[in-house]
N, C-alpha and C positions, 0 to 999 in steps of 0.2 A: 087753319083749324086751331083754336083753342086749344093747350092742352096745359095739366097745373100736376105736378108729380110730386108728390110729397116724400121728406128720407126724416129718418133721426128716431122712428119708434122704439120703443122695444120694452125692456122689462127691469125695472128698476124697484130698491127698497125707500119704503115710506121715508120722507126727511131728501132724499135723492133727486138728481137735476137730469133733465135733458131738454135736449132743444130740437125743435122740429123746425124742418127747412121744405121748401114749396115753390118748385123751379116753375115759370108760367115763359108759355110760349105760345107765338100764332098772335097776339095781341101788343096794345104799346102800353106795356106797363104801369111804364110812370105818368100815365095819364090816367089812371084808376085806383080804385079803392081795393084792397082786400083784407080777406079774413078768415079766421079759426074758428069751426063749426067741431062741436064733439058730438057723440053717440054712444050711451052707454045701454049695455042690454037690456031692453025693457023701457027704455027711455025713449023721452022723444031727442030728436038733435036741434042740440043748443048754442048758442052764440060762445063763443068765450073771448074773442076780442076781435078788433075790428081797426084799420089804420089805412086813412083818409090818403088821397093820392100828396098832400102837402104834409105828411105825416102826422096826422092828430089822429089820437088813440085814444079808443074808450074798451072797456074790458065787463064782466060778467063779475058780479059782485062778488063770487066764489072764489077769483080768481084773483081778484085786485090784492098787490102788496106782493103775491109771488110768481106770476108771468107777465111777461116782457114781448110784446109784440116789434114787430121794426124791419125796412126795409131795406134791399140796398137795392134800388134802380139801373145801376151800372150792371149788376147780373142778373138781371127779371126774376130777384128772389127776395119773399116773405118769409119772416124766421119767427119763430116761438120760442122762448126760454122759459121753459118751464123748471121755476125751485121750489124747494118744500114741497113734494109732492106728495099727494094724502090718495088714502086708497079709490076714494070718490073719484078721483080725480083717471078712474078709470075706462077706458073709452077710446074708440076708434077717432082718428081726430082729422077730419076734412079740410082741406083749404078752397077755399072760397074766393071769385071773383063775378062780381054782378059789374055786365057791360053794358053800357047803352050805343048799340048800334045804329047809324041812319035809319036803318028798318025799324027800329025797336029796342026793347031793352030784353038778354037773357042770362040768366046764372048759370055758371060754369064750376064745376065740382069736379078736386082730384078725387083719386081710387081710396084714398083713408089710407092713415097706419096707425097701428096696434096701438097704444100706451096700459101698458100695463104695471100697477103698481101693487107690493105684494107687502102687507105688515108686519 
């Protein structure tokens, strides 16, 4: 069983950092791609970055110049470094891993956490 559990939310001032971390288990890792899906109220949920199982990174033009995607394989975790945080930048933030199974292919979503930035 898949499971992807995200930590590192919470409540930070504009200009301020934090990094989001996204423990994946039940699958092999480092033979997959994953990613950082946000959500803000009213919105729909949007990519913000994305890092290929050989580690190539593509990001959400919002976001490009101040987070950091990146993986460490030896501990089936995907991290976020999110600096310069701007109030936009507020939203529930999902991690994301799309598997292609012998049977087929399906997306796998952690439970989200908070980010909330205050000006």
């Amino acid at each position: 069983q898949v499971q992807l559990v995200e930590f590192g939310g919470g409540l930070v001032q504009a200009g301020g950092s934090l990094r989001l971390s996204c423990a994946a288990s039940g699958m092999i890792f480092s033979a997959n791609a994953m990613g950082w899906y946000r959500q803000a109220p009213g919105k729909q949920r949007e990519l913000v970055a994305g890092i290929t199982k050989s580690s190539s990174t593509n990001y959400a033009d919002s976001v490009k110049g101040r987070f950091t995607i990146s993986r460490d394989n030896a501990k089936n975790t995907v991290y976020l470094q999110m600096n310069s945080l701007k109030p936009e930048d507020t939203a529930v933030y999902y991690c994301y891993a799309p598997i292609q199974w012998a049977w087929g292919p399906k997306d796998y979503w952690g439970q989200g956490t908070q980010v909330t930035v205050s000006s």
